[in-house]
Steps between C-alpha positions, in 0.01 A plus 500: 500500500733598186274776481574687777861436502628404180886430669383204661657184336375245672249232352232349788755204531726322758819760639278816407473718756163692616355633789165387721268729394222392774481602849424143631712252335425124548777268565522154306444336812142683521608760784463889395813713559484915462741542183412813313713581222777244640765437236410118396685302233301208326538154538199348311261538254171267562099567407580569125690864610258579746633401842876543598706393776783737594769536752503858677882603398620838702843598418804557717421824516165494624570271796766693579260803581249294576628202729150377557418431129721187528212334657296516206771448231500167362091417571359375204184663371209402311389787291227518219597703161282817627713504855883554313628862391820537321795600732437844555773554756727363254363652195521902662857442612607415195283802335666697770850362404429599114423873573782744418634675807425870550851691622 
């Protein structure tokens, strides 16, 4: 993932944040919930760094445009290593931030 954005900081490891990168998502209760490229922040580690559980983590912001997203923040994921993307939201806005203004 360093690869393709080599300002990410963030090891695979609890706190890190990272986005769903699969349409269907299942649920650590078994259930499937649509949560493409919700922001997620991890909570555990299992399956030798192969399976993670993570909590889907919109900000402020977000729910503010977005109401409706409250009713997924807070469900807890279980994701395999292939379904989690770096936080690409986060990641361009802080690109965005870096850029010097045109006048």
């Amino acid at each position: 993932m360093r690869i393709c954005w080599p300002d990410w900081d963030q090891n695979l490891s609890p706190n890190a944040q990272v986005e769903c990168g699969t349409c269907i998502a299942t649920k650590v209760d078994g259930t499937v919930l649509y949560a493409y490229t919700a922001p997620c922040k991890i909570i555990e580690v299992t399956d030798n760094n192969e399976t993670f559980i993570v909590e889907i983590d919109y900000s402020d912001e977000s729910l503010k445009a977005s109401p409706w997203l409250g009713l997924q923040n807070g469900t807890r994921l279980r994701l395999d290593i292939c379904e989690l993307w770096v936080p690409v939201r986060i990641l361009q806005a802080a690109r965005e931030n870096k850029l010097p203004q045109s006048h």
